[in-house]
N, C-alpha and C positions, 0 to 999 in steps of 0.2 A: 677324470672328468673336470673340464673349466665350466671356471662357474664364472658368468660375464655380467657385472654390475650394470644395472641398467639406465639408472645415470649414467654411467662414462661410457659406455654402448651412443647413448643419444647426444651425449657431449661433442663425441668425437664424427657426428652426423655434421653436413655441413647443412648450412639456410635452406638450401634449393633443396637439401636430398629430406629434410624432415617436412616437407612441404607433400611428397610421395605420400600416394594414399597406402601404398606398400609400407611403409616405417609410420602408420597412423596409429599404430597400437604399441609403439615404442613411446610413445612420449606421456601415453596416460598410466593409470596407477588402479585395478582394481583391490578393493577390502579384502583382507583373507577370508578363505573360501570359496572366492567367486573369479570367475573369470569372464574378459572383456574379449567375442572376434568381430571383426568387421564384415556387418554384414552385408552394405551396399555402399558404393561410393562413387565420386565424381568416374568419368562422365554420365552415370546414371541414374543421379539427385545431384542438386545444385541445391546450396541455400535451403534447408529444411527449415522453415518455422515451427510446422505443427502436424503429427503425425496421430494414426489410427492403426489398430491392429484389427483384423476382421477374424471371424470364426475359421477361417483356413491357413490363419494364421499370416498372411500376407497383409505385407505393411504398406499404408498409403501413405502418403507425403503431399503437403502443400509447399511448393517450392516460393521463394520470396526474392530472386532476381531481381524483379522491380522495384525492389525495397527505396521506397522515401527518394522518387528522382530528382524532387526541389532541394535535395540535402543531394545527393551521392550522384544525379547527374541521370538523364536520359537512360537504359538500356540501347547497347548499337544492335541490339539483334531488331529494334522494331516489333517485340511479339509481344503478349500477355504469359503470365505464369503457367506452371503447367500443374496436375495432381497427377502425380506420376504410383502405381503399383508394383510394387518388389516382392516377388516371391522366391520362396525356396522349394526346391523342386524334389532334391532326395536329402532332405533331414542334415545337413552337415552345418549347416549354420552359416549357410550365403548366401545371398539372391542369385541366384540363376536366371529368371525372366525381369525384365521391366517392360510396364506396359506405359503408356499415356493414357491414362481414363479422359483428361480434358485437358484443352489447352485453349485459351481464347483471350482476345484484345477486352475483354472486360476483369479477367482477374489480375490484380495489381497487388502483389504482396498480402493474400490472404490471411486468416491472423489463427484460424481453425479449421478442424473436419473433427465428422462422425461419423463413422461407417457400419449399416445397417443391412447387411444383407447385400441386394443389388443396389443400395441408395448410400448415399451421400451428401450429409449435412456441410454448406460451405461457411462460414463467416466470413466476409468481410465489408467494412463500412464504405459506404450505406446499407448494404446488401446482406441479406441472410438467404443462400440460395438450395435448395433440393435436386442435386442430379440425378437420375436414374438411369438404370441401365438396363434397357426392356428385352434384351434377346439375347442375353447372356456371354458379349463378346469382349466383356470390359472395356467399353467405351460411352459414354452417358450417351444418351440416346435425347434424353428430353432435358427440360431447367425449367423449373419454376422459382418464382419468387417466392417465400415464406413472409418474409418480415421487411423494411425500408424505412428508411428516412431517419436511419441512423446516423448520429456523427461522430467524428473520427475517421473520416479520408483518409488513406494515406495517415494513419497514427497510430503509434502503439496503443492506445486507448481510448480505441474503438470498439467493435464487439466482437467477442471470444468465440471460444467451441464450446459447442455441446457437449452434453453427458446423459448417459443413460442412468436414471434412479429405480433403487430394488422395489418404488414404488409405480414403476410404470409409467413413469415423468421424463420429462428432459428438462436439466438444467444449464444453463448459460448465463454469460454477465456481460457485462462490457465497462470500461471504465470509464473516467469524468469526462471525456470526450463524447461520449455517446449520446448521453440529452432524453434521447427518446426511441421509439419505432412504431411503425402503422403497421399492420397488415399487408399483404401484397397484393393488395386492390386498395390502397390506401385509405383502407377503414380504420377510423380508431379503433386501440383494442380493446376487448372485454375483460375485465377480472373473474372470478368464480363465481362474483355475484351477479352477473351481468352488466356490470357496471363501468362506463370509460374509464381508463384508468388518466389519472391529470399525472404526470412527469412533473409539474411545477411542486409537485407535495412532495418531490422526491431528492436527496442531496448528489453528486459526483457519482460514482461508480455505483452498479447494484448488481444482486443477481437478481435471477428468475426463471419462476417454474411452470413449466405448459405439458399439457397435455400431447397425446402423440400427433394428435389433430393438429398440434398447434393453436389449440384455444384455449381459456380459461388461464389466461397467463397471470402469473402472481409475481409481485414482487418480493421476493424474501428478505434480502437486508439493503440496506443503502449507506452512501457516505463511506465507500471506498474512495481509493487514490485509482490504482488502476491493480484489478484484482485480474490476472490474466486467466485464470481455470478453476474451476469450482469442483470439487471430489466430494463425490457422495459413497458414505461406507452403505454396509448393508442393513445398518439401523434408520436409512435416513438421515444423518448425522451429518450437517456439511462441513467441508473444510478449505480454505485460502487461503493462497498467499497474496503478498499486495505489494506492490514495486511503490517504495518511496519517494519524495523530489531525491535526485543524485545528491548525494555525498553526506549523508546527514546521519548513516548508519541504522536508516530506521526501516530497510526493509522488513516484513514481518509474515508470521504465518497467525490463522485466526480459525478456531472453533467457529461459525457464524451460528449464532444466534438468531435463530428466528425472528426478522421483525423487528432484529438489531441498528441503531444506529453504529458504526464505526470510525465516527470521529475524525473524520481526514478534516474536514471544516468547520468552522464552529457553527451550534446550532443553531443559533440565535442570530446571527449577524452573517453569517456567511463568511467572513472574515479567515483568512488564514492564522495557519499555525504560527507563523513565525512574529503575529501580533503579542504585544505584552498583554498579559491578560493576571488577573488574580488566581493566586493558588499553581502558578506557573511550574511545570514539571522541571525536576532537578537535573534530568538527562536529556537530551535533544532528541533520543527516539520514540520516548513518550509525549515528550511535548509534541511531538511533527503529529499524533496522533488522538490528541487531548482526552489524554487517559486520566484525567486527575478531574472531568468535569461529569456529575451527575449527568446519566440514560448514555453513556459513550461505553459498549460491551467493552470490557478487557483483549490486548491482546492474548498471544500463547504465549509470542516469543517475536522478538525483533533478532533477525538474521544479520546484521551489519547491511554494509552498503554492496549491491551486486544487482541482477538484472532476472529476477522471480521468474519461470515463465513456468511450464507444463508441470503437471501435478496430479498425482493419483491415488490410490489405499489398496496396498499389495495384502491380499485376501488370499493368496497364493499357499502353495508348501513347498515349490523346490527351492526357496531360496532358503539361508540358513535360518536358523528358528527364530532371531533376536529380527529379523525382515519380518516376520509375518504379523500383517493385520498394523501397520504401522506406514503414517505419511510419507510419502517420496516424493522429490522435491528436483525439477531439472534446474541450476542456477546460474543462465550464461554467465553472469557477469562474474561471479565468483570460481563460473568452470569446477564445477561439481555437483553431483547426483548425488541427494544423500538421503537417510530417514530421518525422522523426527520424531523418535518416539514419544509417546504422552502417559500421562497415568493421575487419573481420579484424582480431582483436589474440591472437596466440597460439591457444589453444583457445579462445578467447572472441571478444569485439567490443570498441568502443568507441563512444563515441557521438563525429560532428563535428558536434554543435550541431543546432539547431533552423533546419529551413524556414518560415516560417508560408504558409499556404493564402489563409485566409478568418478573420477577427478585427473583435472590436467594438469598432473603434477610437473611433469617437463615441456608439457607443451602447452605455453599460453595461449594459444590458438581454437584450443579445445572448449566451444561454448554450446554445451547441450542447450535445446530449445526445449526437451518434451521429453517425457519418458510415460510407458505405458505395460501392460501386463500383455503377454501374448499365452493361447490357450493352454497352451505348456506349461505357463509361471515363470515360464525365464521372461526377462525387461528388455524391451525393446529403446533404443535413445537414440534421438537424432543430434547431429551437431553441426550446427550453423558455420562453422567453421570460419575465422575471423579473427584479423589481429585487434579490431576493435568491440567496443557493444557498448550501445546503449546512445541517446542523444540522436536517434534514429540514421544513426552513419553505420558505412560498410564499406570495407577498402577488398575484400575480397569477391569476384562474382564468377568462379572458377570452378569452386572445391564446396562438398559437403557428405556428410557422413552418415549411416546409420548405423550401432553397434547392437547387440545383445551379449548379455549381460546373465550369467548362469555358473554353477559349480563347474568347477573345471572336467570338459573330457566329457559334456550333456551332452547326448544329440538334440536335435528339431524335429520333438515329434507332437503331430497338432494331434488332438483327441477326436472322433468322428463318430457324432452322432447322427442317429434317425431321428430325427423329429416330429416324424407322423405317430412315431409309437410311445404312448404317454409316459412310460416308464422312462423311456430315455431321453425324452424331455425334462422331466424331474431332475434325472441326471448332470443334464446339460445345462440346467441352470446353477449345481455348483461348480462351475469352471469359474478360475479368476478372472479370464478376457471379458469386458462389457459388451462387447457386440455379440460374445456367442451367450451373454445371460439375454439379451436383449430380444434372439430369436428363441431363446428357448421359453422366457417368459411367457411372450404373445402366443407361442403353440400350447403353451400349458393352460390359461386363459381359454384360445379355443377349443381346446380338449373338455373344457369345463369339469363334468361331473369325473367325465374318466379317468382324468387326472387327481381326482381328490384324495383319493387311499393314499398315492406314492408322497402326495404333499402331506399329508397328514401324518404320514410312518416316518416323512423327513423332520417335520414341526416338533414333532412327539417323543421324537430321540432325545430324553433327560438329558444323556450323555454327549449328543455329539456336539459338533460346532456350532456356538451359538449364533454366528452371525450367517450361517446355512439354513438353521432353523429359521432365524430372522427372514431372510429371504422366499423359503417355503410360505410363513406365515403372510405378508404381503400378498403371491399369488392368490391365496386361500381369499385373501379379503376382495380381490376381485374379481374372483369368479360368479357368473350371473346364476343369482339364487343362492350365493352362501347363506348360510346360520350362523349366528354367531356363539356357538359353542367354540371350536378355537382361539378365537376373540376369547371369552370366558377363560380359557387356559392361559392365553400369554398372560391375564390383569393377575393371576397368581402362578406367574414363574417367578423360582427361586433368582433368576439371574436379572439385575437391573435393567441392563440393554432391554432382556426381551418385555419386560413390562411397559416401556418405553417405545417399543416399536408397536404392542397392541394400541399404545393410546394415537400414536401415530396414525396408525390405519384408519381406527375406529374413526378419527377427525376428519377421512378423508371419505366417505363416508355419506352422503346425504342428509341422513336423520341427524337430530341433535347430540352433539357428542358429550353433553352436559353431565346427565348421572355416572357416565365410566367417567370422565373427570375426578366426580365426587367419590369415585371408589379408590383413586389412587395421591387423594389430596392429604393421606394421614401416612403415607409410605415412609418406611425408614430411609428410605434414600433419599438424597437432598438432591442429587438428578433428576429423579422420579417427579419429586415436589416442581423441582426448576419448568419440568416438558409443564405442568396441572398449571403452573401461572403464564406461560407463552400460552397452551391453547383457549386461556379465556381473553386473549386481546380482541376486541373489539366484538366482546360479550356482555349484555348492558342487562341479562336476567336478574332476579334479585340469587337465583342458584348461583351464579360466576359471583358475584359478591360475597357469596355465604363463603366459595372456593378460598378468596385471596383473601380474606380474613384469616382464616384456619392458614395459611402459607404463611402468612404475614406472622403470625402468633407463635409457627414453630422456629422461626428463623430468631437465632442467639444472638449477632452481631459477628462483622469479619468473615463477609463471605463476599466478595464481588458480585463475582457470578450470579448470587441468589439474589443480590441488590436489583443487579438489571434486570433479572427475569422479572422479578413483581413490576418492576417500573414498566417494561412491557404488557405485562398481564392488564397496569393502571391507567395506559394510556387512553385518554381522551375520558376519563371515570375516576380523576380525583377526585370533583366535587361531593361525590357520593361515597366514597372511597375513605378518604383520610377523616371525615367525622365519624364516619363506622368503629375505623381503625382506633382513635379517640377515647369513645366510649370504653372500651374494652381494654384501655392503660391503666386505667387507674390514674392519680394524680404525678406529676414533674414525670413525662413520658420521654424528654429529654435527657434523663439521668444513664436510661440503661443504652449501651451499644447501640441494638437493634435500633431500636426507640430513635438515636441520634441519625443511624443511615438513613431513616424512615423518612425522617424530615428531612431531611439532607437532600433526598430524592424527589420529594412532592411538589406537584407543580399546582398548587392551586395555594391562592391569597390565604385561607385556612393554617397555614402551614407558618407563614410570616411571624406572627408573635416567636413561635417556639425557633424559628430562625437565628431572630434576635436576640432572645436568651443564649442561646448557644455560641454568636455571635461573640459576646459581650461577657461571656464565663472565662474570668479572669481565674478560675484554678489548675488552669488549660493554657500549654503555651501558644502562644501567637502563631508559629506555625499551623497547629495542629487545627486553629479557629480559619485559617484562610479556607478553606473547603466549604464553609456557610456561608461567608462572605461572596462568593463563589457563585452561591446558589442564588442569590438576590441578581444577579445576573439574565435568570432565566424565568423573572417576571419583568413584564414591562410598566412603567409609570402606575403609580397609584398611592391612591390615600394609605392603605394598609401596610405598603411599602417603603413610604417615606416617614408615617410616624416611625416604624420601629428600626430604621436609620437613624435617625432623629435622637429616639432613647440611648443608642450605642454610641456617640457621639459626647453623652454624658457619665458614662460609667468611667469613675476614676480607675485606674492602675498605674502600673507601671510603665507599661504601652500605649499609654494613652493617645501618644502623637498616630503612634499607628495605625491604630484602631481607628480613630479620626477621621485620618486619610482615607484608608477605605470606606468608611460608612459614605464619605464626601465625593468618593468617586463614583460610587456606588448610586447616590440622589439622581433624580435625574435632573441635567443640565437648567432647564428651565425655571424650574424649582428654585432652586439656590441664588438662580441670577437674578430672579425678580421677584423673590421674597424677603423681608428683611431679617426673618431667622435664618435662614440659609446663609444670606452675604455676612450676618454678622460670623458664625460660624467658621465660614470660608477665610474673613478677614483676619478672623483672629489665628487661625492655623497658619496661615501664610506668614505673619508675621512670626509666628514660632518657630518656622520651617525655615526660612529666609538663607540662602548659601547652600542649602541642600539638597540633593535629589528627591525629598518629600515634596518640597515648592517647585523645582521643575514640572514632575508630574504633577500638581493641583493648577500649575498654570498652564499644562499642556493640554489638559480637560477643559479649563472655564475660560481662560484668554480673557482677563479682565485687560481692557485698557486702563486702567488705571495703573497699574502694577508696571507699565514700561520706562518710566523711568528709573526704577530698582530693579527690571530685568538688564536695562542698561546698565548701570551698578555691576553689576554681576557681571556683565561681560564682559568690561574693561579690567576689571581687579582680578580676573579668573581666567582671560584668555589663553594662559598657558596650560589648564586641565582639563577637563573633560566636562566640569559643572559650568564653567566658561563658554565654552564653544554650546553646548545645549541652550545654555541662557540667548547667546546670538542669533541662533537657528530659529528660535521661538520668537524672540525679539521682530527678526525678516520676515517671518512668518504674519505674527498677527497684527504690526507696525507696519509693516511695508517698506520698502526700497524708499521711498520719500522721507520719512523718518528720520532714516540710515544719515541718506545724503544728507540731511540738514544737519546732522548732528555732527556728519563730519566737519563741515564746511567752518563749524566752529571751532575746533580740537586742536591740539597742539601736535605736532610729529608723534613724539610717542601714544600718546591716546587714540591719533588714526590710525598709528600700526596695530596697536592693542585689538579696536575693532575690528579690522580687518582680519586680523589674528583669530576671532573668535566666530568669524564664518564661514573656513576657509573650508574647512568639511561640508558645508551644505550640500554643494552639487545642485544647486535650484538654477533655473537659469536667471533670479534676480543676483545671486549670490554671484556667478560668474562676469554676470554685467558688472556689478561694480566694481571688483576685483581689475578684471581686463581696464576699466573706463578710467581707472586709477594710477596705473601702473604707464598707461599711454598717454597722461594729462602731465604735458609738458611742465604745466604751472606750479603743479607736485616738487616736492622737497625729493632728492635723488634718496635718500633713505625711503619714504613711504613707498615710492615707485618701487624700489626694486623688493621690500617687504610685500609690497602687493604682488610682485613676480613670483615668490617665493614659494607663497599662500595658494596660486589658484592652482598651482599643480598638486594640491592636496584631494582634490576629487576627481574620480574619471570621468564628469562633464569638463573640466578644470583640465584635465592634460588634453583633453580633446582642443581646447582655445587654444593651449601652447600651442600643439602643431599647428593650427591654421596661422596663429600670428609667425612662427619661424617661417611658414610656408609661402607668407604672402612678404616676410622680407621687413618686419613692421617694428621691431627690436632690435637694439643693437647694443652694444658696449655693456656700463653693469648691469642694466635691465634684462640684457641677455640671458649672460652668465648666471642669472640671480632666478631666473626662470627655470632654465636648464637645470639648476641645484635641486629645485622643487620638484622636477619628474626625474629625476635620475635613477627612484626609486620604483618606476611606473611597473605592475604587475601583469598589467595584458599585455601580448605579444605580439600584437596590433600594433600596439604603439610604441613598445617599444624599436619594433625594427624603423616606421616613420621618424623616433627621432635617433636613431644611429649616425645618419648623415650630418647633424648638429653637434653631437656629444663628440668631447675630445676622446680620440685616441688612446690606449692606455700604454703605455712604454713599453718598450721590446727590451728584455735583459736581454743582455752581450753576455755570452758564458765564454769566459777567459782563460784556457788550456794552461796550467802552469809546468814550466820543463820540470817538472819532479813525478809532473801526470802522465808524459810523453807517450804514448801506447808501446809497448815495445818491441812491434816491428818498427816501428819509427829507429830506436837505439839500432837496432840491429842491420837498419839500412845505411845507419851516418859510421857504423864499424866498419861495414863493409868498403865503402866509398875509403876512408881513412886507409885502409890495407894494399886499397888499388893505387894510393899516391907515392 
């Protein structure tokens, strides 16, 4: 028996032949145990973005040809996308039929579906659309609008695909592109309370949960980046991932937190991540998601840099046992399907690392968009198929793929049930597929009563699976006319989930969920406790006070997770909250742990003195104190907040200078400018600071005009470092180009190269002005001129001028030359190919044959010739 490596199998493939949808399962790699066949491919899916499994196991697809025409260029076919249906017809694990459900000049790179039966949920921006298919021939028949006035056109982050919850919900999100949505009569929408909801209360990406109506929509977290798919397990639990700005390594997956902010932007300012800020993260994947700033939930885990997209919770059994009940992840950009397993940590999780599934290990080409459970348990994957991703480009509009994903040697066999007989509806609601829980759900619902024994025998199983039980108990909750005697059972099951899913329910719920609250506010589990403080947010009883008191009192200190949930539970209810809290410390409530996150968290003036103690607690490194510093951040101007600035300002240490600084960045601006304890303050730091990056930053904040002629100082004596050139920038900045020139007009040669020198980074177009207006001023000394040539190609506004000056012919001799030196280095490929026709040449080596090297048919042909004479 040969045994053929399947590297050198795919090595020895040529470009054109691994491009075959026939050699598409040579070049990926599945986990041991599992095996990958192809189950649909071009020409009968093109471009899958976003796929659905339905209860017969046939897989839908939104295809994405259209994909981003202002990037990749018109489509030549002139058509709209299509949702194409693939099924398998006898279990071997291929499509046999495709169908076209829709094809229309309005879907342009679809971004989701849901598939419910004969209906079909669409996403795409503006649009959230409902197709139906009234006569059974799989072909939509009708389109209504659901949802509009979404943004994100033509954008990856715009708005997503639905999902069906074991609560009888749909969830969806859309990312910072999305803004908003009306109704599909362009009504504002309603919350649960019947109330408009305002988008302007709300940050970047969110999700959100509606009824099957499509009303009662809620927002659940906000201030994502672009979260593409929301998975909800069968506790309710949600789960996302979230595509980072490219290249920063910070894509991530996230427990969402109810109610959560998630940090893509700051809260306070709006401001990006990539501002300097205090208490600044040590890693750039946490900073891109300001994880170091009080009420921003924790991540789980940052995935490096790749392209997030579909995502699910295998609740399944045929996969191998370490797959089950664990997040799956499609990641184009990284071209891999993997799990995420998680496990308990406090009120929160942690991540152990990554499973992989299915990866394109030889074939870079291989970019899953989605992966999903079909009623079997085997995974279904589509793949986008592409040498490129991401940046909304696509060089391929040819080829795409769908595979499953199963123990080697499975067949495709779909489960079939009756759904008018209640039994087998019970049944049919523990299948891993969401659309066959989703029709078995709604049968069991209207089954009502009939249904309650099989739901009840499923609930009631000590033993079986919890998150089945989970799912039974849900139905139970809303069946018309439940009791809540079950309800009663989950608040004392031995297993966390399930007590967690009763307070769930019970919240959703009409009547007040307040006393089951109070039954589960003293639970040994810090989960437990975590759900009892998210569900009293924006509960103003004196009972939810009594709640987060008791949470607050059991919480040690060093839990994140438990941090954010109180600060959720507290929102919009410090004021009444933190003096409660107060009373019940006892005296220096600063001292212990808990005590310090407390404050750390609180957003009301109340909180300020003990801020500035902890501030200014010099038995604590300076490190460890920027996290309070931090928090003075996230009140706005005030008396209470500038005295105890004020006080920090004056505590001797060691650190003094630093401490300083902060407290002074920290005042607000106005304050300091035109008080004269503050200017004194400020004056006297600056002169202590004077040559260092302390004084940069205090004059980056206040811009004293006074201070420019010692920022000038700085620039000339420093123009060759980096404290140099910042002084310059700031100097142009709050002096102005007038300034500049007057100071030059006075200078000697080298003190005008010096300056020039220390702006040459700016990139402002005052900065280029004078630079260019410099180096072309006849009058100029030939050294300043060609130092000012030298300098403006040091920014890419700056090589931008070189070309047009080479272009327009306006440089010559050493000005040239002295120009050319300063982009030679130029890193866009823009410019550099503009200036290749300028740049010299580089030498061609002559490789010189020495007769010792002669090849030797060469000898053997000058022997021959010699024999013939």
């Amino acid at each position: 028996m040969v045994v053929v490596n399947p590297d050198s199998a795919y090595a020895a493939l040529s470009e054109t032949e691994r491009r075959f949808s026939r050699n598409a399962l040579a070049g990926l790699q599945a986990a041991d145990g599992l095996e990958a066949t192809l189950f649909a491919s071009e020409p009968n899916v093109i471009n899958p973005i976003n796929i659905d499994v339905d209860h017969r196991g046939r897989v839908w697809a939104c295809e994405a040809y259209n994909y981003r025409p202002n990037v990749n260029g018109k489509s030549e076919l002139g058509q709209g996308d299509r949702i194409v249906i693939m099924e398998d017809k006898d279990g071997d694990g291929k499509a046999d039929v495709t169908k076209v459900f829709y094809q229309g000049p309005e879907l342009n790179a679809p971004l989701g579906i849901w598939v419910m039966g004969n209906k079909a949920i669409v996403s795409q921006s503006p649009y959230v659309w409902l197709f139906t298919d009234t006569n059974g021939d799989d072909k939509a028949d009708t389109k209504e609008i659901l949802f509009k006035g979404i943004g994100g056109t033509q954008n990856d982050a715009g708005v997503h695909a639905f999902v069906f919850g074991p609560d009888g919900k749909f969830y969806f999100s859309f990312g910072n592109a999305g803004r908003q949505l009306v109704d599909g009569q362009d009504r504002p929408l309603l919350d649960k309370y019947e109330r408009p909801i305002d988008f302007r209360q709300y940050r970047q990406g969110v999700i959100f949960r509606c009824e099957q109506d499509f009303t009662k929509v809620e927002i659940m977290a906000e201030n994502f980046r672009n979260g593409w798919e929301v998975a909800v397990d069968s506790y309710g639990t949600m789960w996302q991932s979230d595509q980072e700005e490219p290249g920063n390594g910070a894509d991530r997956v996230s427990y969402v937190m109810e109610n959560g902010n998630f940090g893509y932007i700051d809260e306070m300012t709006g401001a990006s991540w990539r501002l300097n800020r205090t208490n600044l993260e040590d890693e750039i994947p946490r900073r891109h998601w300001h994880q170091n700033d009080p009420g921003v939930v924790p991540d789980l885990l940052e995935t490096g840099s790749g392209f997030p997209m579909g995502m699910t919770i295998y609740e399944g059994d045929l996969l191998p046992r370490r797959y089950w009940d664990q997040i799956l992840l499609a990641d184009a950009g990284q071209g891999y399907v993997s799990a995420f397993p998680v496990q308990n940590e406090g009120a929160g999780y942690k991540s152990t690392g990554i499973l992989p599934i299915l990866e394109g290990k030889r074939d870079k080409w291989f970019r899953p968009t989605d992966v999903c459970v079909a009623p079997d348990g085997s995974l279904i994957v589509s793949d986008w198929y592409d040498p490129v991703m991401g940046s909304h480009k696509m060089k391929d509009r040819s080829r795409g793929r769908i595979f499953r994903v199963a123990p080697p040697g499975t067949p495709y066999k779909v489960p079939v049930f009756d759904l008018s007989i209640p039994e087998q509806a019970v049944k049919a609601l523990q299948s891993p597929n969401l659309s066959q829980r989703y029709l078995a759900w709604n049968a069991c619902v209207k089954h009502g009563w009939a249904a309650e024994p099989f739901l009840e025998e499923l609930f009631r199983l000590y033993n079986g699976n919890p998150k089945l039980r989970a799912r039974a108990l849900w139905v139970l909750n809303r069946i018309e006319g439940f009791n809540y005697r079950n309800l009663d059972i989950g608040f004392r099951e031995l297993n966390p989930n399930l007590r967690i899913t009763a307070l769930r329910a019970v919240r959703q719920r009409n009547s007040d969920p307040t006393e089951y609250i109070k039954r589960l506010t003293s639970d040994r589990d810090p989960q437990v406790r975590r759900e009892c403080a998210l569900a009293i947010n924006h509960n103003h009883t004196y009972e939810a006070l009594d709640v987060w008191l008791q949470l607050a009192k059991q919480y040690k200190g060093n839990d994140r997770w438990t941090v954010e949930a109180l600060s959720i539970g507290a929102y919009d209810q410090w004021e009444r909250l933190f003096p409660a809290w107060l009373e019940r410390q006892g005296p220096k409530p600063w001292l212990r742990d808990a005590g310090k996150d407390i404050i750390w968290l609180a957003r009301t003036r109340k909180a300020i003195p003990y801020l500035s103690e902890l501030a200014a607690d010099t038995a604590v490194s300076f490190k460890s104190r920027l996290r309070y510093f931090r928090s003075f951040d996230f009140f706005h101007a005030g008396y209470e907040k500038t005295q105890a600035l004020l006080s920090v300002l004056n505590v001797p240490s060691s650190d003094r200078i630093e401490v300083s600084k902060l407290a002074l960045l920290h005042l607000d601006k106005s304050f300091v400018t035109n008080s004269q304890q503050g200017l004194t303050a400020l004056n006297k730091l600056l002169d202590e600071t004077y040559g260092t990056e302390h004084y940069i930053d205090l004059m980056t904040r206040y811009e004293l005009e006074s201070e420019n002629d010692r920022l000038l100082k700085l620039a000339l004596s420093k123009s060759d470092e980096v404290i140099g050139r910042d002084a310059g920038a700031l100097l142009l900045e709050q002096a102005g180009i007038s300034y500049l020139s007057q100071k030059l007009a006075g200078m000697n040669d080298e003190r005008k190269s010096a300056l020039l020198a220390s702006i040459q980074t700016v990139g402002s177009s005052e900065s280029v002005y004078l630079l260019r207006s410099t180096l072309l001023n006849a009058g100029e000394s030939m050294s300043v001129r060609k130092n000012a040539a030298r300098y403006l190609g040091a920014s890419w506004p700056g090589e931008e001028a070189v070309v047009k000056l080479l272009r327009g012919d306006q440089i010559d001799g050493e000005v040239k030359v002295a120009a050319l030196e300063g982009v030679k280095n130029a890193f866009r490929e823009e410019i550099k190919a503009q200036l290749a026709p300028y740049l010299p040449k580089p030498p061609v080596e002559e490789v010189v044959t020495k007769p010792s090297e002669e090849p030797k048919s060469g000898k053997k042909e000058r022997r021959k010739r010699r024999k013939s004479q």
